[in-house]
TILUM-247311 format. One line per 8 residues: number of its first residue (from 1); their letters; for each residue x, y, z of N, C-alpha, C. Coordinates in pm, 1 decimal. Example, Ala and Ser with C-alpha at 12.3 -4.5 7.8 and 13.67 -1.06 7.14 Angstrom:
% TILUM-247311
1) AS) 1319.0:-569.0:780.0:1230.0:-450.0:780.0:1320.0:-330.0:780.0 | 1285.0:-225.0:708.0:1367.0:-106.0:714.0:1290.0:3.0:787.0
***
This chain:
% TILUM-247311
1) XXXXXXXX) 84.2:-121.3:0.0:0.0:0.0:0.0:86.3:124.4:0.0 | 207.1:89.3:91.0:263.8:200.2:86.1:348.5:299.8:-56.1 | 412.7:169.1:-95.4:448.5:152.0:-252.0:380.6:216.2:-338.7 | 227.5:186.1:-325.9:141.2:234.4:-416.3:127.2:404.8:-401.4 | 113.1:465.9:-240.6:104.4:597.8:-292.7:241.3:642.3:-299.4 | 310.7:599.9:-296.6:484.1:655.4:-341.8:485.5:691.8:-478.0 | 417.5:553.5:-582.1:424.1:555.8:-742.0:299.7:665.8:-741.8 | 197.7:676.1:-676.1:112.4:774.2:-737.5:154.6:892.7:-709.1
9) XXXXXXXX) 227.8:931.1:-614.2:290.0:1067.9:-585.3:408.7:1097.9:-686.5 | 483.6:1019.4:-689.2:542.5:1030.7:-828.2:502.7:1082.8:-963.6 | 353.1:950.4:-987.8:324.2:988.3:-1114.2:242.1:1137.6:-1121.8 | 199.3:1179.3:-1001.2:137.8:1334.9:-1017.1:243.8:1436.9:-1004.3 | 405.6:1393.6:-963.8:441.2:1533.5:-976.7:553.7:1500.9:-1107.2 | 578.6:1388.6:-1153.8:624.5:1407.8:-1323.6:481.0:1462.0:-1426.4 | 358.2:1485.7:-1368.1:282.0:1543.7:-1434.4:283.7:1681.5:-1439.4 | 275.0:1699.3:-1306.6:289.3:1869.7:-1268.9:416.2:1933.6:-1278.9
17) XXXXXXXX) 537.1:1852.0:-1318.9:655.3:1902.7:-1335.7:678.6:1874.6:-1517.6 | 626.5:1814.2:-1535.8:650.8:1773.5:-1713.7:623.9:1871.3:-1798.8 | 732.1:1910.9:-1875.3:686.6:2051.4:-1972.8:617.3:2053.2:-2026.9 | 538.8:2185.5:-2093.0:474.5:2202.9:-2163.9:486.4:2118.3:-2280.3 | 430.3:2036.4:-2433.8:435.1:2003.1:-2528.2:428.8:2149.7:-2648.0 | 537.5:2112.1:-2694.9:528.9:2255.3:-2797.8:452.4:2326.4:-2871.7 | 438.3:2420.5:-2901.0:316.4:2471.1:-2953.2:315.6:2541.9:-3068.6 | 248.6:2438.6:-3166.6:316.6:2473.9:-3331.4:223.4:2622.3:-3391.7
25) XXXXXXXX) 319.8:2651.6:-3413.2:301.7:2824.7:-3535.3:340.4:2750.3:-3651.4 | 200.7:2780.3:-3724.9:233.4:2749.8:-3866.2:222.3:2860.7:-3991.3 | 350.7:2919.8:-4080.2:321.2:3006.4:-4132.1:269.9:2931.1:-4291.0 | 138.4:3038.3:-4310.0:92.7:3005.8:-4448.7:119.6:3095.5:-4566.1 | 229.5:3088.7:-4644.6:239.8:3203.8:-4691.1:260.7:3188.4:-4859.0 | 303.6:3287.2:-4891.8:379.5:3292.2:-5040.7:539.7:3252.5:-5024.7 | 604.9:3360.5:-5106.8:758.3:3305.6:-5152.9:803.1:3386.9:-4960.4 | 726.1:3498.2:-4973.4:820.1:3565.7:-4875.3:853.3:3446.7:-4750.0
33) XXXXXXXX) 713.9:3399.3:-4679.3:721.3:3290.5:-4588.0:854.3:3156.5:-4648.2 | 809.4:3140.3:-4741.9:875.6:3026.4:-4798.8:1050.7:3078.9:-4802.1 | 1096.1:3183.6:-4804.3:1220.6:3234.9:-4853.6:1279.3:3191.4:-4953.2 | 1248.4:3239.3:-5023.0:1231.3:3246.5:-5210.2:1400.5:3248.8:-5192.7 | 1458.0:3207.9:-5290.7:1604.0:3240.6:-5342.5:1761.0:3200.6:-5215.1 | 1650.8:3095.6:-5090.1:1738.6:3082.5:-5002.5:1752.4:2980.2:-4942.0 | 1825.5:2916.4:-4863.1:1784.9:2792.7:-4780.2:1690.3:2792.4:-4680.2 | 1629.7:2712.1:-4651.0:1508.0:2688.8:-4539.0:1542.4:2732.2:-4429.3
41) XXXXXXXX) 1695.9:2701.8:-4394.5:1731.7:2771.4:-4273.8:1744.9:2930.8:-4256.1 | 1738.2:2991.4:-4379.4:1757.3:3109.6:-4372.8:1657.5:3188.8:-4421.9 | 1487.6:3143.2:-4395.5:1417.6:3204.0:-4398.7:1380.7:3236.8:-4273.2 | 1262.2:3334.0:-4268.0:1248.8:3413.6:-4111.0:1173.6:3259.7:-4018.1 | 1058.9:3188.7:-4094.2:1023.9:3109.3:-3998.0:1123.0:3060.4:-3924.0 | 1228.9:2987.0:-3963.3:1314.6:2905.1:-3929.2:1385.6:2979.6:-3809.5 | 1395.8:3109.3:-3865.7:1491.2:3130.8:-3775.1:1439.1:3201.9:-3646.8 | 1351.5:3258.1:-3609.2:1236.0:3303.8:-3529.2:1181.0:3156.6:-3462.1
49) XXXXXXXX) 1185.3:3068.9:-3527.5:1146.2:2919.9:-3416.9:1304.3:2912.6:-3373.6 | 1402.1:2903.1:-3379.1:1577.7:2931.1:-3341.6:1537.4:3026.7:-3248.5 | 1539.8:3135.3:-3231.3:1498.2:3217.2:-3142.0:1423.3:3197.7:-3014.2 | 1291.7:3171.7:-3080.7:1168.8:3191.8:-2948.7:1229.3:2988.4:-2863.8 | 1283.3:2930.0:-2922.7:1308.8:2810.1:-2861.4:1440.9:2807.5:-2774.3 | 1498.1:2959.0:-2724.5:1610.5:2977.5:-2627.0:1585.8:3004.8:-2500.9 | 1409.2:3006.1:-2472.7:1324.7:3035.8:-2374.0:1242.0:2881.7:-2299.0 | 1201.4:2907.0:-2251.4:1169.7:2745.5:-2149.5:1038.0:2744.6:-2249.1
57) XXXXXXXX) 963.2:2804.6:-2288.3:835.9:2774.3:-2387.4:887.4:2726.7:-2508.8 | 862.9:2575.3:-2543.3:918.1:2573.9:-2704.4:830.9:2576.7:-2764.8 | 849.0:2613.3:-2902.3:776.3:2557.7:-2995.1:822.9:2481.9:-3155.1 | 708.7:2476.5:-3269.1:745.5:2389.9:-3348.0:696.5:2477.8:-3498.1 | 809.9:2514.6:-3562.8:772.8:2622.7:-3643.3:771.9:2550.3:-3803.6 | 616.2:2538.2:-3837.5:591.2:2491.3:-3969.4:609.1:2617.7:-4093.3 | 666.6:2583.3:-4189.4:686.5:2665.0:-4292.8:631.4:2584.5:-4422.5 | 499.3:2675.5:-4418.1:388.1:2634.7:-4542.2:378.4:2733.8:-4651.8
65) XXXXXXXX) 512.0:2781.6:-4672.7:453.7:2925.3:-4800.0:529.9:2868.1:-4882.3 | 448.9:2893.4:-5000.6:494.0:2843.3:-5137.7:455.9:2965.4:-5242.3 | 584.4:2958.9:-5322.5:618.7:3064.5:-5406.8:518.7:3074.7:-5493.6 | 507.8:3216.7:-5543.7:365.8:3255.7:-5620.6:220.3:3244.8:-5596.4 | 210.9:3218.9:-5449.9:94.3:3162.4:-5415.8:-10.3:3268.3:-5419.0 | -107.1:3244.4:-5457.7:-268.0:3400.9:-5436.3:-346.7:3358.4:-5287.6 | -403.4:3417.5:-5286.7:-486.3:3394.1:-5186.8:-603.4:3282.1:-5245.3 | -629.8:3312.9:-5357.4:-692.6:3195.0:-5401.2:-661.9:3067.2:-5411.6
73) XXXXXXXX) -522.0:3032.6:-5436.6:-419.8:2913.3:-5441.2:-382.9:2894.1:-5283.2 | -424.6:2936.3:-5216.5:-424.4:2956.1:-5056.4:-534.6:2876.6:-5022.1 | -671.8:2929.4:-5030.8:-746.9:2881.9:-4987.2:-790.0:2742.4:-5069.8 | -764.5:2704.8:-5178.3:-801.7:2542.5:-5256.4:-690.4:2464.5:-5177.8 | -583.2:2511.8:-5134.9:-492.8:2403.4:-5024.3:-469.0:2391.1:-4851.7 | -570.1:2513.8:-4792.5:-543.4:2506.8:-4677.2:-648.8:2372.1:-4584.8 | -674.5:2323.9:-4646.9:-759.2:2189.7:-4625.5:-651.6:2060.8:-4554.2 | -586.7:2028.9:-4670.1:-458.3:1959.9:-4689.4:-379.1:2010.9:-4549.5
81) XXXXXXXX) -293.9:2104.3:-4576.9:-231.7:2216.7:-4435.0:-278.9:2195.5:-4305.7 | -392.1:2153.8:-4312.3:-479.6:2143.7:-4136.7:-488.4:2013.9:-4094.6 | -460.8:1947.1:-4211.3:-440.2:1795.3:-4178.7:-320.7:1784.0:-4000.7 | -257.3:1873.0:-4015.9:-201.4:1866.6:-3879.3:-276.1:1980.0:-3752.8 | -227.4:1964.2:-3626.0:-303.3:2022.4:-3577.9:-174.6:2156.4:-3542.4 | -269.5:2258.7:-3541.1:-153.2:2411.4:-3524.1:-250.7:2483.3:-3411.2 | -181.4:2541.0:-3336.9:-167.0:2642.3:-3219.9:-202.9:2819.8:-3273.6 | -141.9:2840.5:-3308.9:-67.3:2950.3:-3396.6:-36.7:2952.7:-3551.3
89) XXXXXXXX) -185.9:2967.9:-3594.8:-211.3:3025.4:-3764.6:-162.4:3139.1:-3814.6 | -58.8:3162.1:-3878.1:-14.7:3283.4:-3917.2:-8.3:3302.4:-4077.1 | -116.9:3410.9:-4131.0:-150.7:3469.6:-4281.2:-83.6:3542.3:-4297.8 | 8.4:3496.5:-4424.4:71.3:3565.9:-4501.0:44.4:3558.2:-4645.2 | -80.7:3632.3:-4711.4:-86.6:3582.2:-4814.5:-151.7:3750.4:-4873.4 | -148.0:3708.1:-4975.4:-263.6:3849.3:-5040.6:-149.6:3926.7:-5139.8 | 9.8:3977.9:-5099.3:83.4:4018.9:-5184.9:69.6:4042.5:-5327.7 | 61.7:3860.8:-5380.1:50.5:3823.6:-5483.1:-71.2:3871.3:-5597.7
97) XXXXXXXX) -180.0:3848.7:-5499.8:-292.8:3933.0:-5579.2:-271.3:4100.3:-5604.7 | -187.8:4193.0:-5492.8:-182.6:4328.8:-5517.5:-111.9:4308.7:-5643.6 | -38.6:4259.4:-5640.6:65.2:4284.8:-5749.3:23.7:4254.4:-5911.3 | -39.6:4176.7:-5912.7:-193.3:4145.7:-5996.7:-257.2:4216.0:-6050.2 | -286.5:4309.3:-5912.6:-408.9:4341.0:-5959.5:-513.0:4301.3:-5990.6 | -508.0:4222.1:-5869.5:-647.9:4121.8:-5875.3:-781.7:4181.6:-5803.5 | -893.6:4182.3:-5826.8:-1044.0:4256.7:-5760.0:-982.5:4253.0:-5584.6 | -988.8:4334.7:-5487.6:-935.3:4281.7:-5357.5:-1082.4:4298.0:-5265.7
105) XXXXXXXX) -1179.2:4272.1:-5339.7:-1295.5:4223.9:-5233.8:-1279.8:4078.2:-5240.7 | -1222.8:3999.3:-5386.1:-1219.2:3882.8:-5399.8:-1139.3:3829.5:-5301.4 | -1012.4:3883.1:-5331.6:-892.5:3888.8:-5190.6:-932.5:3860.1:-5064.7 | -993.1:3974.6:-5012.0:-1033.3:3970.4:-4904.5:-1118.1:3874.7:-4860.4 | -1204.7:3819.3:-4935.0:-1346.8:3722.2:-4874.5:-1278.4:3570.1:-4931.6 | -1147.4:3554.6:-5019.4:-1056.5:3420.0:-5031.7:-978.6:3440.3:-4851.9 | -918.5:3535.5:-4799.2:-817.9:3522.5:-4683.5:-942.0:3525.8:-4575.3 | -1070.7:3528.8:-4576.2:-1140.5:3516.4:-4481.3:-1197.3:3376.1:-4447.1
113) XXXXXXXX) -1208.9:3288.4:-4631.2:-1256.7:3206.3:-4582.1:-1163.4:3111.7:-4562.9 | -986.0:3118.1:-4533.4:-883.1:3053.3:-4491.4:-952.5:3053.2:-4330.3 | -950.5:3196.6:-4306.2:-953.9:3194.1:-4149.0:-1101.4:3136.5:-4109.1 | -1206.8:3121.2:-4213.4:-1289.8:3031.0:-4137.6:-1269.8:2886.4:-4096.1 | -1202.1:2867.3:-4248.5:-1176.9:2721.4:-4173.3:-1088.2:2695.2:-4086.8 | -990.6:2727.1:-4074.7:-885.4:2717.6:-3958.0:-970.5:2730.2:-3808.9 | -1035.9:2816.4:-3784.4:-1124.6:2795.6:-3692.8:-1233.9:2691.6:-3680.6 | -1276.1:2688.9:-3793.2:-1339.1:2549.0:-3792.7:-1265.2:2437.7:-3728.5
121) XXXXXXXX) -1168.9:2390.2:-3810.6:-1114.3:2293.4:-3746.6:-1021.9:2274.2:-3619.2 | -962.1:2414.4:-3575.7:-911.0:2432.7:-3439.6:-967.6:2574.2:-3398.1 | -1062.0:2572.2:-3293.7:-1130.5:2674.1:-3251.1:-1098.6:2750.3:-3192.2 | -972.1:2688.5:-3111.3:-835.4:2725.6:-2984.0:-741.2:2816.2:-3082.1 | -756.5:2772.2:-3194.3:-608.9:2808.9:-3240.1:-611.7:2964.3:-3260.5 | -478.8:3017.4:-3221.3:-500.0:3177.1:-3273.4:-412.2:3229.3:-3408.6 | -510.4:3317.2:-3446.1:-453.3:3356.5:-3592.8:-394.9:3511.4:-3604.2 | -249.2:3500.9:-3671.1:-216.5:3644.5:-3672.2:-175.1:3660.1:-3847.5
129) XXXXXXXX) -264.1:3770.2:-3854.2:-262.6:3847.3:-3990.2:-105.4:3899.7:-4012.1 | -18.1:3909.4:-4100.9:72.2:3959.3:-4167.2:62.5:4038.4:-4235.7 | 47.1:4206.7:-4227.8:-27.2:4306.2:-4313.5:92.5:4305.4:-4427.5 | 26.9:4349.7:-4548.8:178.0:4339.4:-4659.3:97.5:4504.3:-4714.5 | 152.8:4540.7:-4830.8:139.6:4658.7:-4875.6:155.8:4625.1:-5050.1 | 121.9:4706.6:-5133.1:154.6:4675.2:-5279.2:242.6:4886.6:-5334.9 | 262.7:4867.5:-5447.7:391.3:4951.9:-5466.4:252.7:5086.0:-5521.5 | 318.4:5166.5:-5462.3:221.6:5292.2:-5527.1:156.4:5300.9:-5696.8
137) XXXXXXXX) 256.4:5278.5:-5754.5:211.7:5269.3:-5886.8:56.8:5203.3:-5939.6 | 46.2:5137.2:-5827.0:-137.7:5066.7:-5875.0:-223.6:5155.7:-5838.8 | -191.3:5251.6:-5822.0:-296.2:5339.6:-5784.7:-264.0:5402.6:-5631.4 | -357.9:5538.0:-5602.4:-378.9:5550.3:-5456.0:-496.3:5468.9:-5399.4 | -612.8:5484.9:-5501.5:-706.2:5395.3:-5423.8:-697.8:5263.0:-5388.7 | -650.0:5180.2:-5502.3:-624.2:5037.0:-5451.0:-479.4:5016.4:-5389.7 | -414.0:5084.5:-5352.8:-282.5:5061.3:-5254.7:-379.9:5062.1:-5099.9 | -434.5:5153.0:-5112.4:-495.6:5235.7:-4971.0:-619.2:5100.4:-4938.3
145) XXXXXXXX) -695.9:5052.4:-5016.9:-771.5:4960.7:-4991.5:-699.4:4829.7:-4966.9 | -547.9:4808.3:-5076.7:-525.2:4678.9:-4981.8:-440.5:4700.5:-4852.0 | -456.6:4781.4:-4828.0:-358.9:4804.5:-4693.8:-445.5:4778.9:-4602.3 | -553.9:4838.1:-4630.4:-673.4:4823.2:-4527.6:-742.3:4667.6:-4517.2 | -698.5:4547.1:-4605.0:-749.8:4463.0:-4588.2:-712.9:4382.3:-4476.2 | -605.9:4397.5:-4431.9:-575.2:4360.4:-4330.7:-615.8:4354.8:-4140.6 | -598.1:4473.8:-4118.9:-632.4:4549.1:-3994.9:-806.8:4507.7:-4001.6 | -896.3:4557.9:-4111.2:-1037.7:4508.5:-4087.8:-1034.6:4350.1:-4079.7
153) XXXXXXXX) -951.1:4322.9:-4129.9:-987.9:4121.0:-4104.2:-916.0:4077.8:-3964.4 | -837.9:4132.7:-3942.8:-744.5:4167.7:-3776.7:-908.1:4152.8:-3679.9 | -944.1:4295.1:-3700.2:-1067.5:4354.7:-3600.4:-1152.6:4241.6:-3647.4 | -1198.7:4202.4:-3742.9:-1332.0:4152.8:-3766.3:-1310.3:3996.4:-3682.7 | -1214.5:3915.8:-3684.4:-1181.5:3779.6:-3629.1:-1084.2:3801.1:-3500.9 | -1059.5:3902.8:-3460.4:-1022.0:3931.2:-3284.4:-872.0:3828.0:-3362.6 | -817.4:3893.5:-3412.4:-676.6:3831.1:-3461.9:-505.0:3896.8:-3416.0 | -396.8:3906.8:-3408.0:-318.8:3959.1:-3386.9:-270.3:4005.1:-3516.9
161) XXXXXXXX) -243.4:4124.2:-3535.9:-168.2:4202.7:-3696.0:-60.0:4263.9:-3657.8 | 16.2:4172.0:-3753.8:180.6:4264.8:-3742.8:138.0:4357.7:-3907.6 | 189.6:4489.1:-3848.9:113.5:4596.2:-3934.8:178.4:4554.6:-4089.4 | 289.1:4557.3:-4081.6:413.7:4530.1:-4227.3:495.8:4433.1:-4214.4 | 488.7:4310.3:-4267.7:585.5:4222.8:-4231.7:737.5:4255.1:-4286.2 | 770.9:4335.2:-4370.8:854.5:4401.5:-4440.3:926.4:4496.2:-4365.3 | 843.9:4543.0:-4259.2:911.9:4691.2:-4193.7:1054.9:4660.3:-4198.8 | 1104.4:4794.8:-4225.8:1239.4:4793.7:-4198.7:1365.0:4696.1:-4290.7
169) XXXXXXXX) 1276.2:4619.0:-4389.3:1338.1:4511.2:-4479.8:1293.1:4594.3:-4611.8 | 1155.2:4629.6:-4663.4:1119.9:4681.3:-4778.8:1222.3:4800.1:-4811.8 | 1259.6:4840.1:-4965.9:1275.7:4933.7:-5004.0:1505.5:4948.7:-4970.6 | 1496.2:4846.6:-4876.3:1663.7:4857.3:-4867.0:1770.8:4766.4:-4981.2 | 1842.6:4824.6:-5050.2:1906.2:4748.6:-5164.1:2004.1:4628.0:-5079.1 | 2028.2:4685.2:-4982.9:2129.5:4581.7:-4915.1:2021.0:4482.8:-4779.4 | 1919.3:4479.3:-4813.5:1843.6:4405.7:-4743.7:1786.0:4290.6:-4858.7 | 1770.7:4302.2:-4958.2:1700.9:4276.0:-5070.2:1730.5:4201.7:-5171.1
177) XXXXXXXX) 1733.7:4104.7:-5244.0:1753.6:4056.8:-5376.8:1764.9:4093.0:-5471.3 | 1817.1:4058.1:-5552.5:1823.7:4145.4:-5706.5:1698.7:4209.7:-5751.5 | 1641.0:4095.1:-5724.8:1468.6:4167.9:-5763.3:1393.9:4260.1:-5729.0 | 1474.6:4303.0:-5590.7:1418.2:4442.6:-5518.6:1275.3:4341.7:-5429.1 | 1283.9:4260.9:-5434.5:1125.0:4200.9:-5417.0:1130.5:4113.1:-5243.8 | 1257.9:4026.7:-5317.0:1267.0:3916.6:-5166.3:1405.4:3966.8:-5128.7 | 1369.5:3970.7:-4963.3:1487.2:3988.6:-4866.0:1594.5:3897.5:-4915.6 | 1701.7:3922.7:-4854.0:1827.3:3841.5:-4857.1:1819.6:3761.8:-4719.0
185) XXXXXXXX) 1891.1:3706.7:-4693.8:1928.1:3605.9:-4530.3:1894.1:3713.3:-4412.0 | 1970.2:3794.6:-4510.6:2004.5:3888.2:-4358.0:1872.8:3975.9:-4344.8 | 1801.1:4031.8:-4382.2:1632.2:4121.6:-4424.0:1557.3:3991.7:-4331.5 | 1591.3:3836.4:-4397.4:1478.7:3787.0:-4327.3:1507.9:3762.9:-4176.8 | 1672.9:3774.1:-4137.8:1721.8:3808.2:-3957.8:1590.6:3897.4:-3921.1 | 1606.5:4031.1:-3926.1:1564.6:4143.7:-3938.0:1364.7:4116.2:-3923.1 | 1333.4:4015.7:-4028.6:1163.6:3991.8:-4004.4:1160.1:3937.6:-3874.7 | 1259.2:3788.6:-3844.9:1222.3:3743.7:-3754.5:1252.9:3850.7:-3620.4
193) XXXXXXXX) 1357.7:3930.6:-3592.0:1336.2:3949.6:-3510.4:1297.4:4067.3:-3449.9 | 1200.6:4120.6:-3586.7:1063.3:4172.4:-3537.2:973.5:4151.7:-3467.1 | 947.7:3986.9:-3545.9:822.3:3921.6:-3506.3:834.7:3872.2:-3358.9 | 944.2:3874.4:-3322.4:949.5:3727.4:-3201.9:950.4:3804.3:-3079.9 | 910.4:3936.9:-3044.8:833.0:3999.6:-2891.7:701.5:3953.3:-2939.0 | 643.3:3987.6:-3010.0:468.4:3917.8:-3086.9:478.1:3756.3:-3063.4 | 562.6:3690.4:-3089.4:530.1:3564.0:-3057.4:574.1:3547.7:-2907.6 | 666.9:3598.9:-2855.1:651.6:3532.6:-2749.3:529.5:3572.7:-2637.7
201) XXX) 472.7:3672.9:-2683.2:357.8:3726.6:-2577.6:255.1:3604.6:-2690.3 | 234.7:3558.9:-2695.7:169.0:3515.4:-2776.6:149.3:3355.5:-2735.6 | 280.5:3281.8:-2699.0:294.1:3146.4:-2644.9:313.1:3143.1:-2459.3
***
């Protein structure tokens, strides 16, 4: 008898002492998520899960962006994507259509109905918007409207929005690729460790 509550006192405090299980952030994105023109290790997911995992909270950082992706090519695969279970939904998508010039009510009601289903299938899970921007030349009105698609889909689904995922990376030649378009290694240092006070209040 005695034996017995020894092992049960045991087994309740390797419970109450047993870490947390990690808690996966999964980014859904285009090339930028994906890090177009670089190794996996040297895109921001990667290295922002390197980061936030030097703290007693770990986690498990999925990198789901694939180059050229629309928001429409977003939402016909985020089905597939949920096949695992995620903590931390993070949208990065829509770029592709500014640049397009694609209708951005369409935009907008394709990146909404990502975030329905993601809630659908994890109700817990929280989702943070990645605001992006498109280049003045499309206009003032539709720059100004897709900027705004963001922050209203933020407010409308009680979401977390990092305002520019670019801040401080856009527009620098020595941050940047030939293309002026995708960061270099070092631009995507610079995203992650933007992002990672936001994630860690976050986990």
């Amino acid at each position: 008898m005695v034996v017995g509550k020894y092992s049960l006192l045991i087994v309740l405090l390797t419970t109450f002492f047993s870490p947390a299980p990690p808690k996966t952030i999964l980014f859904f994105g285009d090339s930028l998520t994906a890090g177009y023109g670089l190794s996996p290790e040297e895109a921001f997911p990667a290295m922002l899960e390197k980061e936030l995992n030097k703290s007693e909270k770990k986690v498990r950082v999925v990198n789901a962006g694939l180059s050229g992706e629309t928001s429409a090519g977003g939402l016909s695969r985020i089905d597939w994507i949920l096949r695992q279970p995620v903590d931390i939904f993070v949208l990065e998508l829509g770029a592709n259509d500014g640049l397009r010039g694609l209708p951005l009510d369409q935009t907008q009601k394709n990146l909404q109905n990502i975030i329905d289903k993601v809630k659908a299938k994890y109700p817990q899970c929280h989702i943070v918007l990645a605001g992006m921007m498109v280049p003045p030349n499309m206009g003032k009105q539709y720059t100004d409207s897709f900027r705004n698609i963001y922050p209203d889909l933020a407010k409308k689904n009680n979401a977390t929005l990092i305002h520019f995922l670019l801040d401080g990376v856009a527009g620098n030649e020595k941050l940047n690729q030939a293309d002026g378009i995708h960061p270099t290694a070092e631009g995507h240092k610079i995203i992650a460790n933007n992002l990672k006070g936001v994630f860690e209040r976050l986990i």
